[in-house]
C-alpha positions in Angstrom: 133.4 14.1 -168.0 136.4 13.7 -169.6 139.3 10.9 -168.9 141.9 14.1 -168.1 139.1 15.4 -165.9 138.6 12.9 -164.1 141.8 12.1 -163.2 142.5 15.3 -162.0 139.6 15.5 -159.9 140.4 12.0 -158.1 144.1 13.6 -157.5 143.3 16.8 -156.6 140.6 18.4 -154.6 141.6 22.1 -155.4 140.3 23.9 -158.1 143.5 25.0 -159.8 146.0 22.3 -158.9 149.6 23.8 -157.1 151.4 20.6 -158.9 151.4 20.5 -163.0 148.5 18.8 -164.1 150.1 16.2 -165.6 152.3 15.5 -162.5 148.5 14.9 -161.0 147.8 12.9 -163.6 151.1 10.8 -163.7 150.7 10.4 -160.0 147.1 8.4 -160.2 148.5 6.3 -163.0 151.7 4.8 -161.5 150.2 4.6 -158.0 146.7 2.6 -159.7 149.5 -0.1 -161.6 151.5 -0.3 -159.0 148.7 -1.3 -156.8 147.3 -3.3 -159.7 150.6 -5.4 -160.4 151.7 -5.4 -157.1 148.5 -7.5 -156.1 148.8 -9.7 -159.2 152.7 -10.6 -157.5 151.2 -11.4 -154.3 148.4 -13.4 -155.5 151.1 -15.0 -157.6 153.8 -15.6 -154.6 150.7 -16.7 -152.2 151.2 -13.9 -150.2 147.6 -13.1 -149.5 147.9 -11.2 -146.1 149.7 -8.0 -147.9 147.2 -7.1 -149.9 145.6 -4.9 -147.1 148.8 -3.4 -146.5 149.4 -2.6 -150.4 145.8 -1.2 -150.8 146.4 1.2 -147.1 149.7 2.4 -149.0 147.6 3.2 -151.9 145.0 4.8 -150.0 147.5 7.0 -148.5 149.5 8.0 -150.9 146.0 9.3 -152.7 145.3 11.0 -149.2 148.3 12.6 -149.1 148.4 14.0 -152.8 144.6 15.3 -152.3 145.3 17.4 -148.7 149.2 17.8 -147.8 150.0 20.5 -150.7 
């Protein structure tokens, strides 16, 4: 499986997307650095109780893009 596949399959659970694929494809990208760097601030700051809240966001936001189209 491809890179572009993939990433399309974890953003989409439709076969043909209603979005442009590489809106799909953007979407996974920013939301996985933003999660990414956004844990490295906390961890940085000491902020250690919002990491939950920053991975739920995540988890939702990839919830949301999969079933609300």
């Amino acid at each position: 499986m491809s890179i572009k596949n993939f990433l399309l399959y974890i953003t989409n659970n439709e076969e043909v997307s209603r979005h442009e694929k590489a809106f799909d494809i953007g979407f996974f990208i920013v939301n996985t650095l933003a999660l990414v760097f956004g844990t490295i601030c906390l961890v940085y700051v000491g902020e250690w109780q919002w990491i939950a809240f920053l991975i739920i966001e995540y988890t939702w936001a990839m919830d949301t893009m999969r079933h609300n189209r």
